[in-house]
C-alpha positions as CSV (number, residue, x, y, z in Angstrom):
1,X,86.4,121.3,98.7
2,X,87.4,117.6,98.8
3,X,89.0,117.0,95.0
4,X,87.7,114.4,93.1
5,X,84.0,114.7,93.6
6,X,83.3,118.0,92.1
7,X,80.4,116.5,89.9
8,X,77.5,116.6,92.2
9,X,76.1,119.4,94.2
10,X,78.0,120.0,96.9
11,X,76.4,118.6,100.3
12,X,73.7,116.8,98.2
13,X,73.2,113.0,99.4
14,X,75.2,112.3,95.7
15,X,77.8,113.8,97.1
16,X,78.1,112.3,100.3
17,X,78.0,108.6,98.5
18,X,80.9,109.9,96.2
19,X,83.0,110.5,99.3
20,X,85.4,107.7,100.4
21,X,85.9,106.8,103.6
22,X,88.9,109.3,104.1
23,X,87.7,112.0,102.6
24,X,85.1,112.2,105.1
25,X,87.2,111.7,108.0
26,X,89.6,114.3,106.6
27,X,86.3,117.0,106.4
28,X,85.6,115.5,110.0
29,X,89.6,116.2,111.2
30,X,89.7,119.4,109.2
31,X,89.3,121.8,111.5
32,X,86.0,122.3,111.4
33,X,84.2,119.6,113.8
34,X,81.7,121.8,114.4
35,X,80.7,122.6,111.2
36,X,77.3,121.3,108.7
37,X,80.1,119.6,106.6
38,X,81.9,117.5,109.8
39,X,78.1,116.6,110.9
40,X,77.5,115.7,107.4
41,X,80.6,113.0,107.3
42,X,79.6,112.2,110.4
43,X,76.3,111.0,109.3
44,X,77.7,109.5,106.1
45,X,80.0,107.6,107.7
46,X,77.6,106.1,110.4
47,X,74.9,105.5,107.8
48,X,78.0,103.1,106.2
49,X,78.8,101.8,109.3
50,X,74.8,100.5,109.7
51,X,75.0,99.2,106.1
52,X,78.3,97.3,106.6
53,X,77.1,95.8,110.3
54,X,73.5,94.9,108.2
55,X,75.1,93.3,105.3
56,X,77.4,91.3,108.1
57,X,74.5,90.2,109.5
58,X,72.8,89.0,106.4
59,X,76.5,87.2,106.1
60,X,76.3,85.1,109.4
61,X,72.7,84.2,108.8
62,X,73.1,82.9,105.3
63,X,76.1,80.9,107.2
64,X,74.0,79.8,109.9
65,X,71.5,78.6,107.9
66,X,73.7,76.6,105.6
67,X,75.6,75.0,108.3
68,X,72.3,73.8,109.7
69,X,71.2,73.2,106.4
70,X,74.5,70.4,106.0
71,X,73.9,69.1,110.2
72,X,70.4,67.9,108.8
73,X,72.0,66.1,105.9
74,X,74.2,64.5,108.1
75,X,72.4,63.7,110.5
76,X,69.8,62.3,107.6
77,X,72.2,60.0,106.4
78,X,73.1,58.4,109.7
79,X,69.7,57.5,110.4
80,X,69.4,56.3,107.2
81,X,72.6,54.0,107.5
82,X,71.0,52.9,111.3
83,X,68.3,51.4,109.5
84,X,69.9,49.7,106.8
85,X,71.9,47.6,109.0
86,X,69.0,47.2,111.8
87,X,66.9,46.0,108.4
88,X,69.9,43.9,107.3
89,X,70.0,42.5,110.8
90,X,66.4,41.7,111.0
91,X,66.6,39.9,107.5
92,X,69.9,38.1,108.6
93,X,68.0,36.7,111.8
């Protein structure tokens, strides 16, 4: 048994979560690729694969949105600044 996460059940979804990342792929290298427990890492560590690549994704929106978020204010103040001087121009005239 992988040492260091003897406190849940063995095989239970606590103790999948409990596993790190190498302890899994050691259970998946170990010999026993064929076996409940090398499906079982398998599974874990795809299920944290899809977590990571969802979180990432979450990431780059959050980006996206914020980067648009600052283009608007940019581009808000230019236009803002265009009409001061076409207003300071018209008064000027």
């Amino acid at each position: 048994m992988i040492q260091g996460v003897e406190a849940e059940a063995p095989f239970s979804a606590e103790w999948w979560h409990s596993c790190s990342n190498e302890q899994l792929h050691e259970l998946m290298r170990g010999g026993f690729a064929d076996s409940d427990a090398a499906v079982g890492a398998h599974r874990e560590l795809e299920r944290r694969a899809r977590e990571h690549a969802k979180a990432e994704e979450v990431d780059a929106r959050i980006i996206a949105s914020q980067k648009e978020t600052l283009r608007l204010k940019i581009l808000s103040g230019v236009l803002i600044a265009f009409l001061a001087v076409l207003a300071v121009a018209a008064l000027l005239r």
